[in-house]
Backbone as CSV, one residue per row, in Angstrom:
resi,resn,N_x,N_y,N_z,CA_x,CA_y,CA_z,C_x,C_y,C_z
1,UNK,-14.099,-46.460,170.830,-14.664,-46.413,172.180,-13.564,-46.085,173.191
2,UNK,-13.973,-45.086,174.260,-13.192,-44.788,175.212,-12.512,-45.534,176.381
3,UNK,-11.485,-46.280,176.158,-11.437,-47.500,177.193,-10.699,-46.575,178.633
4,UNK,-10.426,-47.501,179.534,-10.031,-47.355,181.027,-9.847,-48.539,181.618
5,UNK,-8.105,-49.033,181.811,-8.326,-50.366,182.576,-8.794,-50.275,184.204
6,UNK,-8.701,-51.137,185.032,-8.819,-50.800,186.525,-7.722,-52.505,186.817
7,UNK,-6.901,-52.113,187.335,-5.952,-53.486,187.828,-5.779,-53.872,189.216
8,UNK,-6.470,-55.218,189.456,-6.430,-55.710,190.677,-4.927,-55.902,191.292
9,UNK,-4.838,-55.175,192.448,-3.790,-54.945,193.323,-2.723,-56.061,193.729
10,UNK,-1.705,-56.601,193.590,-0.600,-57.677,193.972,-0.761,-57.622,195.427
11,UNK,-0.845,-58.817,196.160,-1.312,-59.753,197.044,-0.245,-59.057,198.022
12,UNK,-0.166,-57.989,199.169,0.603,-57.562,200.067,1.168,-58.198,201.325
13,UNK,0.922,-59.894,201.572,0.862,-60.782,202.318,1.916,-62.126,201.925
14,UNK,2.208,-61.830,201.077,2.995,-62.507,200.299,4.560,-62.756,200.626
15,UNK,5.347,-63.388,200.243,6.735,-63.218,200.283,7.478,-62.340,200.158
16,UNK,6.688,-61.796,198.777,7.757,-60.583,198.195,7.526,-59.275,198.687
17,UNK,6.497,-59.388,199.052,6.131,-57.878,200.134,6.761,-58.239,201.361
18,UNK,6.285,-58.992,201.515,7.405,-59.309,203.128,9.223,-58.743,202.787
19,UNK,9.572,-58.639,201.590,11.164,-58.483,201.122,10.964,-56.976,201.502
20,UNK,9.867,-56.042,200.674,9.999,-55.038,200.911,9.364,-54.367,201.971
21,UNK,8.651,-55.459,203.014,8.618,-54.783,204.384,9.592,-54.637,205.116
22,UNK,10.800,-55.359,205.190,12.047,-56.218,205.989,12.601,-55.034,206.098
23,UNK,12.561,-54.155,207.373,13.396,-53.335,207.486,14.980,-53.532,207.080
24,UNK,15.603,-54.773,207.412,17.045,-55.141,206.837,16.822,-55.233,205.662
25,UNK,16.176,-54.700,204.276,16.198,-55.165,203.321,16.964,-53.359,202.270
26,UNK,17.960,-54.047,201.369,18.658,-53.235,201.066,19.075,-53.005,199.487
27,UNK,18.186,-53.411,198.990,17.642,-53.584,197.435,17.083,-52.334,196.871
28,UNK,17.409,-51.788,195.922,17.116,-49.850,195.560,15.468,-49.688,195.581
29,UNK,14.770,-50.802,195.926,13.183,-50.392,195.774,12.468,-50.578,197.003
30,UNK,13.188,-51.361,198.050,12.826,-51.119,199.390,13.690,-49.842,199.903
31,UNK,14.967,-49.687,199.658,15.400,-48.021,199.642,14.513,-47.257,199.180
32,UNK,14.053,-47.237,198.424,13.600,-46.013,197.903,11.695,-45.454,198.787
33,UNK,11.487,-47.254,199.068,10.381,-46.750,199.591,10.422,-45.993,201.210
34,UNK,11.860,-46.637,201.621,12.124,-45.600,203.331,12.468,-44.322,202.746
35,UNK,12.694,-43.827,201.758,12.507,-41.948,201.635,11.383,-41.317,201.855
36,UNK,11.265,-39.884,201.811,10.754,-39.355,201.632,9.570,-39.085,200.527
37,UNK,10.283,-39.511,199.487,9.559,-39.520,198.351,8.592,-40.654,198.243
38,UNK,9.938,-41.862,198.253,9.271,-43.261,197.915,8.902,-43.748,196.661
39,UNK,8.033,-44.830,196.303,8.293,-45.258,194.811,6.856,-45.271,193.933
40,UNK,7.290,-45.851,193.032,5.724,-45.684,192.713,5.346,-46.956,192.743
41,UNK,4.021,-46.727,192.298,3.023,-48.007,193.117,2.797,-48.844,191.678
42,UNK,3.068,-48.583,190.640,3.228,-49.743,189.603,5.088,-50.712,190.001
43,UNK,5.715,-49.492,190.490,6.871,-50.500,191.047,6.963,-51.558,192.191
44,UNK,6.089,-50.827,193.165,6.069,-52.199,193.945,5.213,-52.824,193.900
45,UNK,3.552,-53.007,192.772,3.093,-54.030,192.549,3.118,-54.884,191.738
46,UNK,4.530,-54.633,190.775,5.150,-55.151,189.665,6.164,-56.207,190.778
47,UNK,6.955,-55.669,191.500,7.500,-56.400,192.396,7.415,-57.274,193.185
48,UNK,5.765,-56.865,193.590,5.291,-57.807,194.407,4.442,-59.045,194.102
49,UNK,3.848,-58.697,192.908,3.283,-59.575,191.847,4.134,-60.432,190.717
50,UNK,5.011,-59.731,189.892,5.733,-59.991,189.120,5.230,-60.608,187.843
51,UNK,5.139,-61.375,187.336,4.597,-61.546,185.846,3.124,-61.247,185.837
52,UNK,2.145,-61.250,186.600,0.835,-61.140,186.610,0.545,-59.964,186.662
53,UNK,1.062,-59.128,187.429,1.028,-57.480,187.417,1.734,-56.453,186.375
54,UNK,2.774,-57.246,186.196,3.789,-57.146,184.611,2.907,-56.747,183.475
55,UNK,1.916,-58.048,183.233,1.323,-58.097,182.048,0.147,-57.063,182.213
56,UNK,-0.403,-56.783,183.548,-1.293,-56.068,183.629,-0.510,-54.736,182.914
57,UNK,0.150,-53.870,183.571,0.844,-53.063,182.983,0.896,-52.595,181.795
58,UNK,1.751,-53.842,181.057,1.818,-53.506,179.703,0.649,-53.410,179.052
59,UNK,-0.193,-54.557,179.443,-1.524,-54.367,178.596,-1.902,-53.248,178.688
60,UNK,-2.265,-52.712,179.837,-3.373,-51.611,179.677,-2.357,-50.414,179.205
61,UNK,-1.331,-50.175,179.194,-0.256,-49.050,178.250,-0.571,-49.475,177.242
62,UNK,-0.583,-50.359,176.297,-1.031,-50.576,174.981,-2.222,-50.386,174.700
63,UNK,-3.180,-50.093,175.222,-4.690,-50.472,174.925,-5.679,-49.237,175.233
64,UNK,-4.903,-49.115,176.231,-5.950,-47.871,176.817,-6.482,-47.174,176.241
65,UNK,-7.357,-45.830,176.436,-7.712,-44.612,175.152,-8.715,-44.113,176.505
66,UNK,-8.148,-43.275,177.403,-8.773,-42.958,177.987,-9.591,-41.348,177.560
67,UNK,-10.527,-40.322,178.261,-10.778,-39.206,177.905,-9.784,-38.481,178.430
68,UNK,-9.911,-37.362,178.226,-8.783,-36.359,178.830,-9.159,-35.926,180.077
69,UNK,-7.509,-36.293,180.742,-7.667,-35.663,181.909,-8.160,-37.071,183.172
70,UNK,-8.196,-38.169,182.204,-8.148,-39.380,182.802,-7.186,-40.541,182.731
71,UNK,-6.977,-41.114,183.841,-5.212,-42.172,183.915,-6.224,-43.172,183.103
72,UNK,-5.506,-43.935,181.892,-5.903,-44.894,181.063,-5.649,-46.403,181.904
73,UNK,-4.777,-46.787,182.864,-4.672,-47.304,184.148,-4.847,-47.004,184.807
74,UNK,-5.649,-47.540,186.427,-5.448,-47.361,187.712,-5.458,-48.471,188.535
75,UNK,-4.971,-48.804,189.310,-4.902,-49.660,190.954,-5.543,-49.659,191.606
76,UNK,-6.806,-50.560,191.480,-7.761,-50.495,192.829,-6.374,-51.209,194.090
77,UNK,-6.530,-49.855,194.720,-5.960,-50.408,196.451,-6.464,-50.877,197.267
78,UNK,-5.986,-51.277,198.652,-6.451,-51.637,199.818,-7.205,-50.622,200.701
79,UNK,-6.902,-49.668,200.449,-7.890,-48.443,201.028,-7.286,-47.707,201.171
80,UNK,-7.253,-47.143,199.901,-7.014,-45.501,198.811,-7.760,-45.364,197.325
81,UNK,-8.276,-46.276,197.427,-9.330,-45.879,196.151,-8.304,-46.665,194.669
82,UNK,-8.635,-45.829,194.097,-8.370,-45.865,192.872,-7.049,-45.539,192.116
83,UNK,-5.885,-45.382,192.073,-4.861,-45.015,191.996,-3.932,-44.907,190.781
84,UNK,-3.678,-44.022,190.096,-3.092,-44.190,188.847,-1.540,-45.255,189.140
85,UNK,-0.521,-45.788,187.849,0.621,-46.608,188.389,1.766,-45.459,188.812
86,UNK,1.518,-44.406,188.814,2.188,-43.131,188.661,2.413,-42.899,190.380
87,UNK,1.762,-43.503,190.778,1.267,-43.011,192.450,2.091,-43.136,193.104
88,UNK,2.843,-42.255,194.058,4.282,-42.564,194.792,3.810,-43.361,196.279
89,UNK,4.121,-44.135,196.309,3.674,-44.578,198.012,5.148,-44.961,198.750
90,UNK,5.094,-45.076,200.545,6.236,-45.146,201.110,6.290,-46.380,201.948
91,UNK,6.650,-46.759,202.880,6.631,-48.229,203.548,5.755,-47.762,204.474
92,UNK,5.188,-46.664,204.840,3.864,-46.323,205.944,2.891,-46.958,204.589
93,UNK,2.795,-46.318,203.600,1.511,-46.784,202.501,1.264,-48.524,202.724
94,UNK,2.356,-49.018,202.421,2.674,-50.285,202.163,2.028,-51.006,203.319
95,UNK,2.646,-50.377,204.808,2.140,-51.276,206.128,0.390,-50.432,206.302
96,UNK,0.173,-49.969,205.725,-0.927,-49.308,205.802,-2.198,-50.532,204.652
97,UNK,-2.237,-50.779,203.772,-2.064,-51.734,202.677,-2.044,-52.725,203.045
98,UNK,-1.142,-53.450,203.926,-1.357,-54.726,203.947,-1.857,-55.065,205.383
99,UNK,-2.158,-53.970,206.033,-3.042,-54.404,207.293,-4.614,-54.355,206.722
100,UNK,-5.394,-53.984,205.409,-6.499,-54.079,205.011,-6.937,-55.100,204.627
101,UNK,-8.229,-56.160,204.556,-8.076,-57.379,204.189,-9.490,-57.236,203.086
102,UNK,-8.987,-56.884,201.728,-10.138,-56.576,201.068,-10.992,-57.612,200.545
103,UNK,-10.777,-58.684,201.077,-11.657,-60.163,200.839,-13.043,-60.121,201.119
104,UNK,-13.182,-59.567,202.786,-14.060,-59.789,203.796,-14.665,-57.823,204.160
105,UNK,-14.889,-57.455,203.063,-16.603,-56.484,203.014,-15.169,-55.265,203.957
106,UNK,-14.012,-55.358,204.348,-13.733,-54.073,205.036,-13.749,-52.832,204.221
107,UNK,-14.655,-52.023,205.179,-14.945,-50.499,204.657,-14.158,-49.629,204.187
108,UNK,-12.745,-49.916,205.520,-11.527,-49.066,204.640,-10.712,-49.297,203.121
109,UNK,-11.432,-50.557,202.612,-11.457,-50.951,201.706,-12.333,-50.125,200.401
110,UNK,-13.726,-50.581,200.809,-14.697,-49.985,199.999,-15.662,-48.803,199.597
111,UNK,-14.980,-48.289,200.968,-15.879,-47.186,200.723,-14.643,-46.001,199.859
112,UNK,-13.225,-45.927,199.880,-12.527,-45.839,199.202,-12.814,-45.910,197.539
113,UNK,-13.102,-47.006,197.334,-13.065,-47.412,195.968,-14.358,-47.053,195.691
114,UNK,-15.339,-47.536,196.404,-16.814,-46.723,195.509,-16.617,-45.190,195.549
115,UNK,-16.261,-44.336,196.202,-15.968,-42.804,196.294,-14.962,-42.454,194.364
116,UNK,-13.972,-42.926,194.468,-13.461,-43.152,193.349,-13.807,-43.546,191.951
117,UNK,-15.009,-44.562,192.419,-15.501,-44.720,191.240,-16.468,-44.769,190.401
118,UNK,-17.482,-43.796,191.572,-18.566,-42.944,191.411,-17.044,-41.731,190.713
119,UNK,-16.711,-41.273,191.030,-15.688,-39.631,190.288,-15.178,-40.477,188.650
120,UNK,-14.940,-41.496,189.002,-14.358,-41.916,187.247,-15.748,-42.214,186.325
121,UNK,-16.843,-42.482,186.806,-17.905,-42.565,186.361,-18.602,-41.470,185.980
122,UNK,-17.973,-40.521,186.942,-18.300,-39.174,186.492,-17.506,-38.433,185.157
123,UNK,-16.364,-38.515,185.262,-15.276,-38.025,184.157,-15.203,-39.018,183.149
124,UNK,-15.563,-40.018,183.163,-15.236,-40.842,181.880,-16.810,-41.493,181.848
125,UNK,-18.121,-40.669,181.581,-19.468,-40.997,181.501,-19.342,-42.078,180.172
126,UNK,-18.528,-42.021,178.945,-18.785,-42.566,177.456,-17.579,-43.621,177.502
127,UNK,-17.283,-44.275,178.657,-16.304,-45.152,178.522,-16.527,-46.445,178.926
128,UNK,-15.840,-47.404,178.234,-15.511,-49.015,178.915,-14.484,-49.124,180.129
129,UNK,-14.954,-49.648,181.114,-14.055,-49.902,182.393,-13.795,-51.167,182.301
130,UNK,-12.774,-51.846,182.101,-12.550,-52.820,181.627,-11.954,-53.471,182.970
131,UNK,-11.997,-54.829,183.836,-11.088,-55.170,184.791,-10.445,-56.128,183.991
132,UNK,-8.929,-55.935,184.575,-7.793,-56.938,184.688,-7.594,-57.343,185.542
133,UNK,-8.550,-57.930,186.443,-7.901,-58.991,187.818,-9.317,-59.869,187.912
134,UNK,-9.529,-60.783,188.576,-10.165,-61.662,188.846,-11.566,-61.230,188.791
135,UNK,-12.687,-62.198,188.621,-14.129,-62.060,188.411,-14.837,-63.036,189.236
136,UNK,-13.906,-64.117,189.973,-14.637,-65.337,190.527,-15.050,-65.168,191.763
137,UNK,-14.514,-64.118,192.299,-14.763,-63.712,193.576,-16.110,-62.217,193.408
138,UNK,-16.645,-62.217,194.592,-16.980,-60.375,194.542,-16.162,-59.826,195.328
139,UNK,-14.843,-60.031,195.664,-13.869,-58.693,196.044,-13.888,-57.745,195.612
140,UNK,-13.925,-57.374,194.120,-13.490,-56.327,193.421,-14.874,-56.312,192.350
141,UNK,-15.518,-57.008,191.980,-16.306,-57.173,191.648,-18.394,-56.185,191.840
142,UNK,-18.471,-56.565,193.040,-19.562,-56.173,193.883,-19.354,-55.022,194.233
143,UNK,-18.725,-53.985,194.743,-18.336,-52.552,194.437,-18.303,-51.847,193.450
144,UNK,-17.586,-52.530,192.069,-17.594,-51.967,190.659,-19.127,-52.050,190.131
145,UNK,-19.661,-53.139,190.149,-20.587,-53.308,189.476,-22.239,-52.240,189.804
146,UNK,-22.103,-52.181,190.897,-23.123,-51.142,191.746,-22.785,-50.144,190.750
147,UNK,-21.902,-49.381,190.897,-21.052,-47.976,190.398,-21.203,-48.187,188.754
148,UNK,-20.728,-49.318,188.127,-20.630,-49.131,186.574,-21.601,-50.163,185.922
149,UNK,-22.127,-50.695,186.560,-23.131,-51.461,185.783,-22.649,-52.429,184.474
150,UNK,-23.421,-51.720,183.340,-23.139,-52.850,182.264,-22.119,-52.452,181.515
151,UNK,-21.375,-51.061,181.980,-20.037,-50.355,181.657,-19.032,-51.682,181.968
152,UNK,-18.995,-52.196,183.004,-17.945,-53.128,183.899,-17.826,-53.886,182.663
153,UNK,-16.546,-54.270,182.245,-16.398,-55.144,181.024,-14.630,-56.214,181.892
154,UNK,-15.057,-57.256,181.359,-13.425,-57.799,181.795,-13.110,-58.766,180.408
155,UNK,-12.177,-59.293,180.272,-11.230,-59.685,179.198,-11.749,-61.097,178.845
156,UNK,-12.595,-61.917,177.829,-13.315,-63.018,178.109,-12.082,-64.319,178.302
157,UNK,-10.975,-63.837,177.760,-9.852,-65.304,177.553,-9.402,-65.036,178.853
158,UNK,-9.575,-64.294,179.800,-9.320,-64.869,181.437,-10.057,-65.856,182.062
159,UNK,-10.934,-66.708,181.419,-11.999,-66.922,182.320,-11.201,-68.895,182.557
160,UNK,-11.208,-69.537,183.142,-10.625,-70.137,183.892,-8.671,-70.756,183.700
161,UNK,-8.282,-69.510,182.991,-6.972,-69.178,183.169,-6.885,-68.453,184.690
162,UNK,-5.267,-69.224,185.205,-4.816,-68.532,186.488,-3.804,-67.499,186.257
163,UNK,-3.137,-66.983,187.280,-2.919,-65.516,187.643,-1.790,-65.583,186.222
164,UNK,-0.576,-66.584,186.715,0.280,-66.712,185.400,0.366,-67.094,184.267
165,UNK,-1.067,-67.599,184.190,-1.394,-67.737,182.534,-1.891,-66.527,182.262
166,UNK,-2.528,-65.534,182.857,-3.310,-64.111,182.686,-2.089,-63.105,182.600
167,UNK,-1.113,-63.375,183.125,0.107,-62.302,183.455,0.563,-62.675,181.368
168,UNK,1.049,-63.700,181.278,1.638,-64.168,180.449,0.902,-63.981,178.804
169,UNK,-0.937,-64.104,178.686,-1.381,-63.799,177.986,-1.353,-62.358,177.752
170,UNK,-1.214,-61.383,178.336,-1.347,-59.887,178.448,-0.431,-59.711,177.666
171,UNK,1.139,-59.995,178.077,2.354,-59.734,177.678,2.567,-60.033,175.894
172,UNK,2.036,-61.227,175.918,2.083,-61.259,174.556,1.177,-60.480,173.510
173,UNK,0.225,-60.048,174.279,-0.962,-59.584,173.477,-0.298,-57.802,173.241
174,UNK,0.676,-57.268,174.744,0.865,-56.325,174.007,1.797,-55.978,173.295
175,UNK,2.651,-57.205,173.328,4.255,-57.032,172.004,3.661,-57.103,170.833
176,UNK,2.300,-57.949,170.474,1.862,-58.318,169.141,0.824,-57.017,168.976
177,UNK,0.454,-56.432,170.259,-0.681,-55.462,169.628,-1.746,-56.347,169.185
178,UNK,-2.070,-57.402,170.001,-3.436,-57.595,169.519,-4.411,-57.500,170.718
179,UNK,-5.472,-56.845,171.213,-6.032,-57.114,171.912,-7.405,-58.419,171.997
180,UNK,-7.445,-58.174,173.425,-9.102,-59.153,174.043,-9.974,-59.127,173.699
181,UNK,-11.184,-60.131,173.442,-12.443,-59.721,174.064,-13.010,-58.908,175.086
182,UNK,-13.712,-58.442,174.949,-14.135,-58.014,176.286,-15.869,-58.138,176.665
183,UNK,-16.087,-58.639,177.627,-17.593,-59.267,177.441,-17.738,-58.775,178.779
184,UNK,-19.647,-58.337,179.521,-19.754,-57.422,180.260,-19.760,-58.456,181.891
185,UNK,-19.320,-57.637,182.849,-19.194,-58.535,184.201,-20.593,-58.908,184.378
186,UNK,-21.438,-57.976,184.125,-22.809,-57.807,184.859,-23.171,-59.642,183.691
187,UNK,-23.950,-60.698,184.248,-24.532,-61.992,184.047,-23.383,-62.284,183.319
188,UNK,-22.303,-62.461,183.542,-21.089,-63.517,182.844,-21.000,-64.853,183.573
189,UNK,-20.148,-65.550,182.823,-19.908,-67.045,183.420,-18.545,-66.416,183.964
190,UNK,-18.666,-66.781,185.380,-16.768,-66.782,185.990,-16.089,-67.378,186.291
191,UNK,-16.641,-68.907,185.653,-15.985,-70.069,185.839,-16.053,-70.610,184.877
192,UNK,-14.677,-71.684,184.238,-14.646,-71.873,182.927,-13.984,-73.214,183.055
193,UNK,-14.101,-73.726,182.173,-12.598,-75.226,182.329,-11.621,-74.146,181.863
194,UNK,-9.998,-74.871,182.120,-9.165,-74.368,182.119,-9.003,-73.991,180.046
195,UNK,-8.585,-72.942,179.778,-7.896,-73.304,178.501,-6.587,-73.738,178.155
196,UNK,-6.362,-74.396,176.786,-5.002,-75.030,176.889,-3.561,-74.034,176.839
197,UNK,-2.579,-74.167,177.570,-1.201,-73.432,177.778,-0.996,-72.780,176.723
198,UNK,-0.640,-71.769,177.396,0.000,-70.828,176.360,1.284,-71.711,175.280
199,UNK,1.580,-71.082,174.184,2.215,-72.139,173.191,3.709,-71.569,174.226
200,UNK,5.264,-72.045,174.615,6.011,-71.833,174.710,6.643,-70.379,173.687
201,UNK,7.418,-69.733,174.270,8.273,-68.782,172.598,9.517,-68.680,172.641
């Protein structure tokens, strides 16, 4: 089966985005985002997230199997749609990004991402869209599901694991190569008792 992850975006409000907003900040990845060029957007949501966005990463590089001509990852953003980790963004992207508050229904939010994912729905008609970020909310949720229906699949051993037990399960799953469950968003439970800690390694 044709998979496709979609990875919920690292929290732009945060500390560590605040590092790489800090105009005094002089670290090669807030450099890089005052160029021209700028960095890519798996780098600063690896940065800004750090083990939770980490694991997203790796997982979906291990797992993926997208069709051709489709990113086997992408980044739902703050309002740019859909975004492969490949995506160069600059500190305008960034302050652009974290003035969006995709909690509360904003358009520059969603109408972004449904545009996007009506087109991946289009190019990848025979595929699983699998999410790697949260289900308890309809942030990310209630947009996808309109668009992909009973396609929408998310990972069942997330379900009342938090961000760094989810970062941390990924990671291991893709050094060992074993993958998830995957069970469909559309009538799931998104609340779970916690499961027990990951074993130490």
């Amino acid at each position: 089966m044709a998979r496709v992850f979609l990875l919920s975006p690292a929290n732009l409000g945060g500390v560590r985005a605040a590092l790489l907003l800090d105009p005094r900040a002089k670290f090669p990845l807030a450099r890089a985002l005052r160029t021209a060029r700028g960095a890519s957007l798996g780098e600063v949501m690896t940065f800004t997230s750090g083990l939770y966005f980490r694991g997203k990463v790796a997982y979906a590089q291990a797992f993926a199997k997208p069709p051709e001509g489709v990113s086997g990852a992408l980044v739902i953003t703050p309002s740019a749609g859909l975004r492969p980790l490949e995506t160069l963004c600059t500190l305008e992207t960034l302050h652009e990004f974290a003035g969006v508050d995709i909690a509360n229904g904003d358009e520059r939010y969603q109408k972004p991402l449904a545009f996007d994912a009506r087109d991946l729905a289009e190019r990848a008609p025979a595929s699983e869209i699998v999410l790697l970020g949260s289900i308890a909310s309809d942030k990310y949720v209630k947009v996808l599901l309109e668009v992909f229906a009973d396609r929408l699949f998310f990972p069942n051993e997330f379900v009342g694991r938090g961000d760094m037990s989810r970062g941390g399960l990924m990671l291991r799953c893709a050094a060992a190569g074993v993958e998830m469950s995957y069970v469909p968003v559309a009538g799931a439970k998104r609340h779970g008792p916690r499961p027990p800690r990951l074993p130490r390694r």
